[in-house]
Each structure stands twice: as structure tokens, then as C-alpha cells.
C-alpha positions in Angstrom: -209.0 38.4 2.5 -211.2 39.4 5.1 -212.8 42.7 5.7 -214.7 43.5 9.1 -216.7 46.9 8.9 -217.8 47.5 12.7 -221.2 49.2 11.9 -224.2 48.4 10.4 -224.8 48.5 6.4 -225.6 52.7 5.6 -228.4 53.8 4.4 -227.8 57.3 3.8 -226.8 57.8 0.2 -225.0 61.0 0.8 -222.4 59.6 3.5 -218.9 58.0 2.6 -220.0 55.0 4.8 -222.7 54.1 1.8 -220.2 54.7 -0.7 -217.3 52.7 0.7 -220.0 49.8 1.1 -220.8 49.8 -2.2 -217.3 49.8 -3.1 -216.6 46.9 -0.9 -219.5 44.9 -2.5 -218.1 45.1 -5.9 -215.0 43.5 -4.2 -216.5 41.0 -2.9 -218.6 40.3 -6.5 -215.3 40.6 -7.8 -213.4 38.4 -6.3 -214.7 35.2 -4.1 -211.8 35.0 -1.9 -212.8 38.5 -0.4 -215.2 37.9 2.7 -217.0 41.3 3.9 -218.8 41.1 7.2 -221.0 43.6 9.0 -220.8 43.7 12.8 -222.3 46.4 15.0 -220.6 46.5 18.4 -223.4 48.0 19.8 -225.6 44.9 18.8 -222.5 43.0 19.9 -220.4 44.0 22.3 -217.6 41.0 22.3 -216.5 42.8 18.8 -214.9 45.7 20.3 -212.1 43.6 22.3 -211.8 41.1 19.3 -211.2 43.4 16.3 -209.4 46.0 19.2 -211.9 48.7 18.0 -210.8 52.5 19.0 -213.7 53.8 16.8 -217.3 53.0 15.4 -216.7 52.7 11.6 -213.9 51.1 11.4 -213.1 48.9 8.3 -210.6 45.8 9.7 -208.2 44.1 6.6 -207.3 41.0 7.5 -205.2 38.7 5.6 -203.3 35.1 6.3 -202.3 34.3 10.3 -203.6 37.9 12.2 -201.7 40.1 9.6 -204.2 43.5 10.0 -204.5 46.7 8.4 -207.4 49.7 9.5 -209.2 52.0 8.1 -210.9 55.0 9.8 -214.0 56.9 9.0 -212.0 60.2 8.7 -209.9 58.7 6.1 -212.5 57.9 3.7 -212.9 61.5 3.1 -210.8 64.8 2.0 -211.8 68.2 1.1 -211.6 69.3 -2.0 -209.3 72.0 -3.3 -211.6 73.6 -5.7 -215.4 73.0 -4.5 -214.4 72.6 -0.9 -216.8 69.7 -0.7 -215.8 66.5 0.9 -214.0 63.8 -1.4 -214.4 60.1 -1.2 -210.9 58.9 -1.2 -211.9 55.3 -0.3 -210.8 53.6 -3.2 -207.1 54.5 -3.4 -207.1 54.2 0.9 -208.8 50.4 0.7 -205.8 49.4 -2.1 -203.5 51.0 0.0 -204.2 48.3 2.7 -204.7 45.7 0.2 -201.2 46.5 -0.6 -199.7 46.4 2.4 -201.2 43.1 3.5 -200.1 41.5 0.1 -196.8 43.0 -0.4 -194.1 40.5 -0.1 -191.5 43.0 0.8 -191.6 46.0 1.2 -189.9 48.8 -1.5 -187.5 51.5 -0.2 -187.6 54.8 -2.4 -184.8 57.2 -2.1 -184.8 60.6 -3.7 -181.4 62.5 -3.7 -180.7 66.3 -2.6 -177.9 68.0 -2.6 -177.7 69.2 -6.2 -180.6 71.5 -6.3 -183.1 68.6 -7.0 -186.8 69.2 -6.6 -188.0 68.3 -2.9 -190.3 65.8 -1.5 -191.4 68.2 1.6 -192.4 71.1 -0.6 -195.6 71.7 -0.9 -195.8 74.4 -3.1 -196.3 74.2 -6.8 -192.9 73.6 -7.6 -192.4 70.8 -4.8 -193.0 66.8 -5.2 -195.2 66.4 -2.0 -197.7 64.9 -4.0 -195.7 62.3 -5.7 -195.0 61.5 -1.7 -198.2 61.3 -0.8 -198.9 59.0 -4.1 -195.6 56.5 -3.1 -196.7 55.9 0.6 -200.7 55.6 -0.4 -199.5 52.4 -2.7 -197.0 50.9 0.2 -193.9 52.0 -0.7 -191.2 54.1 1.8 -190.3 57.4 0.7 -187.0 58.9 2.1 -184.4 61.8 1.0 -180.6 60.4 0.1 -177.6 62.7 0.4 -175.2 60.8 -1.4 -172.1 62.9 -0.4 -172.8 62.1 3.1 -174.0 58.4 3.5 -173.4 55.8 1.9 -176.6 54.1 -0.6 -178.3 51.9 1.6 -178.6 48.3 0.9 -182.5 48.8 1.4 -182.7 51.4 -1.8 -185.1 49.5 -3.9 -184.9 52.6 -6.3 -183.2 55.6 -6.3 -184.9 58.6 -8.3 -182.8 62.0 -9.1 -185.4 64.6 -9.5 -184.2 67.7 -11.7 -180.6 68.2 -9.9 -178.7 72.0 -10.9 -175.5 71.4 -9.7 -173.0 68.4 -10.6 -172.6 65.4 -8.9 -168.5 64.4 -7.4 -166.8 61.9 -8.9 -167.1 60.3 -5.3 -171.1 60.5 -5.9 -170.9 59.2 -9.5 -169.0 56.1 -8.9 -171.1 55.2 -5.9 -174.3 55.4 -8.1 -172.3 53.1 -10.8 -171.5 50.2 -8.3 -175.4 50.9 -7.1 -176.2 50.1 -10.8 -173.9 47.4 -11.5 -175.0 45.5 -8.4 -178.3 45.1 -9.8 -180.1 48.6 -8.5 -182.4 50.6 -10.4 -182.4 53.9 -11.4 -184.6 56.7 -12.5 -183.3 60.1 -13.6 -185.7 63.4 -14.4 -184.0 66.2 -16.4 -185.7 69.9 -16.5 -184.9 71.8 -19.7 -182.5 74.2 -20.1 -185.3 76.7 -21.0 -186.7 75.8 -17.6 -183.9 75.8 -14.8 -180.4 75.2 -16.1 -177.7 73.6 -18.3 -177.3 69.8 -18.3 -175.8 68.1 -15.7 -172.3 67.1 -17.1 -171.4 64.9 -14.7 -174.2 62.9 -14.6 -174.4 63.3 -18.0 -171.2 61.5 -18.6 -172.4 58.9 -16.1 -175.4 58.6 -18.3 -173.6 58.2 -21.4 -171.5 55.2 -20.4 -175.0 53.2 -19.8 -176.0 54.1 -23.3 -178.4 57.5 -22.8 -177.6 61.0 -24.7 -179.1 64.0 -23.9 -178.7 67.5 -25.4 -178.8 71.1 -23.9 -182.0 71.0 -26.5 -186.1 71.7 -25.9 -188.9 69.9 -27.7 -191.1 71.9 -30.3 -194.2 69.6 -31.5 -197.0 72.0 -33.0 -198.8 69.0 -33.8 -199.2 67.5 -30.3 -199.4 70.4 -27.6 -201.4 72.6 -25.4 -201.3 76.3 -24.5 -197.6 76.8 -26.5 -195.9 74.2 -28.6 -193.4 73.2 -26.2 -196.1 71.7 -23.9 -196.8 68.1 -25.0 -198.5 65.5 -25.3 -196.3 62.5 -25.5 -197.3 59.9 -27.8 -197.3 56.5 -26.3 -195.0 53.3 -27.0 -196.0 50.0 -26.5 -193.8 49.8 -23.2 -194.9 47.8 -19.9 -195.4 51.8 -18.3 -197.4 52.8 -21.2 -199.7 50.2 -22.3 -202.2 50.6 -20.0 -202.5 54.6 -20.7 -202.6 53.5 -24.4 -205.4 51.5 -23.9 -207.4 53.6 -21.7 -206.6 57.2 -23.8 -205.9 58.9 -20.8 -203.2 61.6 -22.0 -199.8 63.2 -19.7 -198.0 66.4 -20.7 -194.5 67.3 -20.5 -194.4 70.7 -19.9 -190.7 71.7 -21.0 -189.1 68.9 -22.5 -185.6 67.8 -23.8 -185.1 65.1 -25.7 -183.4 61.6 -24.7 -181.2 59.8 -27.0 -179.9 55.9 -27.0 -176.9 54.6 -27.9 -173.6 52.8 -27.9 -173.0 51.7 -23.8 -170.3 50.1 -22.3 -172.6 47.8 -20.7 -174.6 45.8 -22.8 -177.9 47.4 -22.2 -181.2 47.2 -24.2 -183.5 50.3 -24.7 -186.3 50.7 -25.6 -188.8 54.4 -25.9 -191.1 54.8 -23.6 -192.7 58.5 -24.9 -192.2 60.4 -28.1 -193.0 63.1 -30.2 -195.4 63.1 -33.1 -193.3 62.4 -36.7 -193.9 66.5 -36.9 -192.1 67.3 -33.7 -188.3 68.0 -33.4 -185.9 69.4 -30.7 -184.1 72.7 -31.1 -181.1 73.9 -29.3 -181.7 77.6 -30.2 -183.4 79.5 -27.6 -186.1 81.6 -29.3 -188.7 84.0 -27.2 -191.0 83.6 -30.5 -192.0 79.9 -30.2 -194.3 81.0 -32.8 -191.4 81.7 -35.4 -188.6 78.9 -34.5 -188.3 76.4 -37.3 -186.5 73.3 -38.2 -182.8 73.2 -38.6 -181.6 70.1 -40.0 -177.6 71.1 -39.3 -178.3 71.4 -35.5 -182.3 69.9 -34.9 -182.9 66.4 -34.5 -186.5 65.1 -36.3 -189.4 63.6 -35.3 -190.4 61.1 -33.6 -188.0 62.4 -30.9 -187.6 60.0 -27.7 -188.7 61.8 -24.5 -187.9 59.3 -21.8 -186.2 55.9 -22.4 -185.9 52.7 -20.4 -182.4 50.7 -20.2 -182.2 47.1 -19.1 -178.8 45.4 -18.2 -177.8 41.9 -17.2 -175.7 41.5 -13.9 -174.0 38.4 -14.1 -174.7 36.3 -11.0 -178.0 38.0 -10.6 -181.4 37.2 -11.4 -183.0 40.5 -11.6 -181.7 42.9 -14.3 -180.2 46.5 -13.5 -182.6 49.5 -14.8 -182.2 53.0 -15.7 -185.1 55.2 -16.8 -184.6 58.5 -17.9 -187.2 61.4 -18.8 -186.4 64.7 -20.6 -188.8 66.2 -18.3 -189.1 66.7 -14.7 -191.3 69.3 -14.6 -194.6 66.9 -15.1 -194.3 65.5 -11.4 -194.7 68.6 -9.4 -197.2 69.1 -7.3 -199.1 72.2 -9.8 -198.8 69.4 -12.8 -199.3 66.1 -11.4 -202.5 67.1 -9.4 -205.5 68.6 -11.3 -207.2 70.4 -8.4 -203.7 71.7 -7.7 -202.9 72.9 -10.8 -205.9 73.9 -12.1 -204.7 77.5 -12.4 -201.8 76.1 -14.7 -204.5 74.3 -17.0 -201.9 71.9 -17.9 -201.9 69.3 -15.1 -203.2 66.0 -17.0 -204.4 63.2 -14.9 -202.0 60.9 -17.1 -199.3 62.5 -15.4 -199.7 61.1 -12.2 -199.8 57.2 -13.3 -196.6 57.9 -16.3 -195.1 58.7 -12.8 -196.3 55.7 -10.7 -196.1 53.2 -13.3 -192.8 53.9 -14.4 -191.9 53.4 -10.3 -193.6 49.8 -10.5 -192.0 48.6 -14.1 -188.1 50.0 -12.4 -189.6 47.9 -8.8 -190.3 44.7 -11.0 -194.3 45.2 -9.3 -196.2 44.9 -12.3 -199.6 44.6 -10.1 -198.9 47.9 -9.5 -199.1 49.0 -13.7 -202.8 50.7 -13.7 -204.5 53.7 -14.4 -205.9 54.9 -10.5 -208.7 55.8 -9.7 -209.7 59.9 -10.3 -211.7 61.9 -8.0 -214.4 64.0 -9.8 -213.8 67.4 -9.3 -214.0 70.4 -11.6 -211.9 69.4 -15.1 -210.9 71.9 -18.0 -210.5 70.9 -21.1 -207.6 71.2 -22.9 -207.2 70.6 -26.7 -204.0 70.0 -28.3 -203.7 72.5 -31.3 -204.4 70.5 -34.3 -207.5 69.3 -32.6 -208.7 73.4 -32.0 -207.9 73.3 -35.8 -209.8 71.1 -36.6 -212.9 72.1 -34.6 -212.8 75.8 -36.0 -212.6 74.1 -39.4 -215.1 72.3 -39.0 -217.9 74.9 -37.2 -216.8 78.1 -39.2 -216.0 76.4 -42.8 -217.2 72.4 -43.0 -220.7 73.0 -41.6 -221.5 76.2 -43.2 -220.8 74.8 -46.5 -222.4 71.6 -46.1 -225.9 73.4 -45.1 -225.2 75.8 -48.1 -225.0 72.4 -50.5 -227.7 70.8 -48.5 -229.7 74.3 -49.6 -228.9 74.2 -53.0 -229.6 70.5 -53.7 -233.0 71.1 -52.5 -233.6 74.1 -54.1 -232.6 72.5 -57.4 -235.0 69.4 -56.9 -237.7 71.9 -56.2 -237.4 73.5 -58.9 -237.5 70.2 -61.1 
């Protein structure tokens, strides 16, 4: 890999030029088979029609027999959302390229709408033009499906149903089975009930013949949650999306949840849990306006550890990659107010784990397990958010532990004094 930057080295600290150079030097100590090379076209004039330069700064990718890729000054940088400074955005634009020149193929992403489903061009709280934004900067192609009008194109590497309200037709259905059984993948995102509406029946029955149950129910963990106890904080599996997250304790919430069951499939599939509850958590189908109040019922309830988002894997016979179906109990975590920190930071709920449970359950479906990370965060100004046994335990500690330690502490001394 070969990366021309037509400048000289920086040598202001403050600029993105100086940062993007030192990023591009820990590439190159990284990895030996990444050439970086300096050339000002000022000092040499030949580099403008040989790299086709439009612009001083530019930062040429070049990989195998001409294949190119370019990077401008202006897209080092973006303004932040809550200081209003400039944000170095290098990092995620530099894998972008990376990406794109390494890619063997390219993946096709198709969201349907037609059913009340969440939108990619919102941008508004309540939109997914984040999660767009996040697709296309690691390669992939992001496009809306209206299944009721066209048929699913034999370029949908994955099709994603974000948060639908109304049923699907039988015509829809059967077109996302023979999508399925030809080897496609699938991921589905349900809203609560508490949230937006009743379950889906239709897709629900489609759902049900490939071995996932889902209840007209909402998650109650006490144990793992912020602001009420039906925000939470999934605990992690050891699945492919997970593992990563596990490792690195960087935390996602799911803001209204409902749970996702496995079970008996006419298809042969293997599941396995991707999220859960804590062992305290449990779902409840009673609605309650006193979250504080609601309580287990064991007639109705289902116990903890509840699933929150399961992955199903099926054999095709006669092809060599599997058929996959993901689904969450929880849509709500990929808008744009929850996904992105800086955008939500009036909700105080939008963990940076929400972003990569997202994108890395995109590259385990697409079989791109390069693509499995945590990315890279932009500083910016963070709350923090404690779960409510770890307030607990905080008070406990300052108002009760420490007091009575200092008052033992007091007493021990005063006694060997005395002695």
C-alpha cells in the first residue's frame, strides 16, 4: 500500500495535517508493507500531473496496478456538535480508503420502507442518518428497498428491517423467505410495544418459522440500567459481534427493549445469544406507568438472563455460505440521538458501544470479520452514566463504608493511646 501526501511534513502541532501525519507514521511502524512518501509539488512540479493533483494536501492511496483512492484536507476535519471546535476525523476517513482499495467486492445494504420503519434520510433524533453515514464511511452501499414494489435485488448483500409499524403482505413475506433460503442474510430490529406499537404479526410469523419468538413484552433489569430500569445495559456473550466489546468494556444500551426468544424452526438453524439481561432482569407484558412498583410475575414474566438479540445460522444445500438472521428486541439504540454521543447528549443515554453492536453485527451477517472492531471515538465532551447498582454502591460506600471505617480507624488509635 502506498500513500503519497503532496505537501511537506507539518510542523504545526495544532493543524490536522500534523495529526494525520502522525497517524500515518504509526501505519507505516505498523505495518512494513505500507510505504508513506512526502512530495511537495511546489519543490516538484512533475507531481502534480502524476498523482492528478486538484489540491495541495492531498493524501493519494494507492494499492495493486493504479487502483487509487484520495483524501482531501477538508475531510480530515468536522465541527463538533457540542464545542463547535474542529474534529479530526482522519482515522475513520484513512480506513475508509483502506477499505475500499482492499475490498474484494463490494456489499450492497438495503433497508426496507413501507411499513413505518425508521428512515435512513432523517436526520433528526429519531432518524438513522448516522448509521448511513457509518455504512458508506466503512465501504459498504446504502440504499432504501420497497419490497411491495421491486423485486430484492440480486446485489442485496443484507437486507435490514428497521422498527416496521405496519404488517408486511403475504406477497412481501414470501419474497423475504426465498431471499433467505437462497443463502441471504437478514437483520431484523424490533421497537417495544411501550415505545411505538404492537408486534409485527406477519413478520412475526415469518420469524417464528426460522426459529425466533418474540413477545408483546418490555425488559425490566434494575440491576443493569441507567436513568429508569428499562434502559439497559446488555450483558455481553461470547459471540463473533461481541467479543471485541467484551474485551475492551466499552458498554451499549438498549433503550426500550423486548425480549427475543429461540426455538423449534422448520429450518434447521443454530442460535446462539448475542445480548442479555443480568440473572436479575426479567420481561413483563403488563404495562405499568410506575416502573418503580412493577414486579416479577412468574405466570406471565419470563426470568433472567433474558435474550435481547439473537443470531440464527442455516445451511443452504448447494451453497457454501450459510443463510443468517439476526434479530434485536431493540431498535431504538441505532438512531441518530442514541447511536451518536454529541448528538444525543441531551438524552444522556447514547453509549459509544452502541455504534459498533450496530456495525459489527453488519460485518458478522456480511461474513467481513476484518471489519469486527471497536472504532475509533472522537473526544468530545462525555457524561457519565452509572448503572443503578453501581450509584448504590458508590453512596454506600461515601455516606456509610468510609465514615465507619475512619470512625474504627479513630477508635483503634485512641485505644492504643491510651495503653
Amino acid at each position: 500500500l502506498s500513500i503519497v501526501v503532496l505537501r511537506s511534513p507539518s510542523t504545526d502541532p495544532t493543524s490536522a495535517d500534523w495529526r494525520a501525519d502522525l497517524l500515518l507514521e504509526q501505519y507505516k511502524r505498523i505495518n512494513k508493507y505500507i510505504n508513506v512518501e512526502y512530495i511537495n509539488p511546489i519543490e516538484k512540479p512533475s507531481a502534480k500531473s502524476k498523482y492528478q493533483m486538484t489540491q495541495v494536501g492531498e493524501i493519494v492511496f494507492t494499492y495493486g496496478q493504479g487502483k487509487q483512492v484520495r483524501v482531501y484536507r477538508k475531510d480530515l476535519t468536522t465541527q463538533s456538535k457540542v464545542t463547535s471546535d474542529p474534529l479530526f476525523i482522519g482515522e475513520e476517513k484513512f480506513t475508509q480508503s483502506i477499505y475500499t482499495l482492499l475490498d474484494s467486492e463490494s456489499f450492497v445494504i438495503y433497508f426496507t420502507v413501507g411499513h413505518g420503519e425508521r428512515q435512513l434520510q432523517d436526520r433528526g433524533g429519531e432518524g438513522l442518518s448516522y448509521v448511513k453515514t457509518y455504512l458508506e464511511n466503512e465501504n459498504y452501499k446504502v440504499k432504501d428497498l420497497n419490497i411491495i414494489l421491486e423485486n430484492i435485488p440480486t446485489d442485496a448483500s443484507l437486507i435490514v428491517i428497521a422498527a416496521p409499524i405496519e404488517n408486511f403482505s403475504d406477497f412481501e413475506i414470501e419474497k423475504l423467505n426465498n431471499y433467505v433460503k437462497t443463502g441471504g442474510k437478514l437483520l431484523v430490529l424490533y421497537d417495544s410495544f411501550l415505545d411505538r406499537s404492537r408486534f409485527n404479526s406477519n413478520l412475526g410469523i415469518f420469524l417464528s418459522d426460522w426459529g425466533f419468538k418474540t413477545k408483546n413484552d418490555y425488559i425490566i433489569d434494575t440491576a443493569s440500567s441507567v436513568v429508569i430500569p428499562v434502559n439497559i445495559v446488555p450483558q455481553y456473550t461470547s459471540h463473533p459481534i461481541t467479543q471485541t466489546l467484551k474485551e475492551g468494556n466499552v458498554f451499549a444500551c438498549l433503550v426500550v427493549a423486548r425480549s427475543i426468544l429461540s426455538g423449534e424452526n422448520i429450518y434447521n438453524g443454530s442460535f446462539e445469544n448475542i445480548i442479555t439481561t443480568t440473572p436479575q432482569g426479567y420481561s413483563k407484558e403488563e404495562a405499568t406507568f410506575d416502573l418503580s412498583r412493577a414486579r416479577f410475575n412468574p405466570r406471565t414474566d419470563i426470568s433472567g438472563p433474558v435474550p435481547l438479540a439473537i443470531s440464527g445460522t442455516y445451511e443452504i444445500e448447494g451453497r457454501k455460505d450459510p443463510a443468517r438472521i439476526v434479530v434485536f428486541g431493540d431498535a431504538t439504540f441505532i438512531l441518530n440521538a442514541y447511536i451518536n454521543p454529541e448528538q444525543g447528549q441531551s438524552v444522556d443515554i447514547a453509549f459509544a458501544g452502541n455504534k459498533d453492536l450496530f456495525m459489527n453485527t453488519v460485518a458478522y451477517l456480511l461474513e467481513a470479520r476484518q471489519k469486527i472492531t471497536i472504532r475509533p471515538k472522537e473526544a468530545s465532551i462525555k457524561n457519565l452514566t452509572l448503572t443503578t447498582t453501581q450509584t448504590n454502591f458508590i453512596r454506600y460506600i461515601a455516606q456509610i463504608g468510609l465514615p465507619c471505617l475512619f470512625g474504627i480507624l479513630g477508635i483503634l488509635i485512641w485505644f492504643f493511646r491510651r495503653r
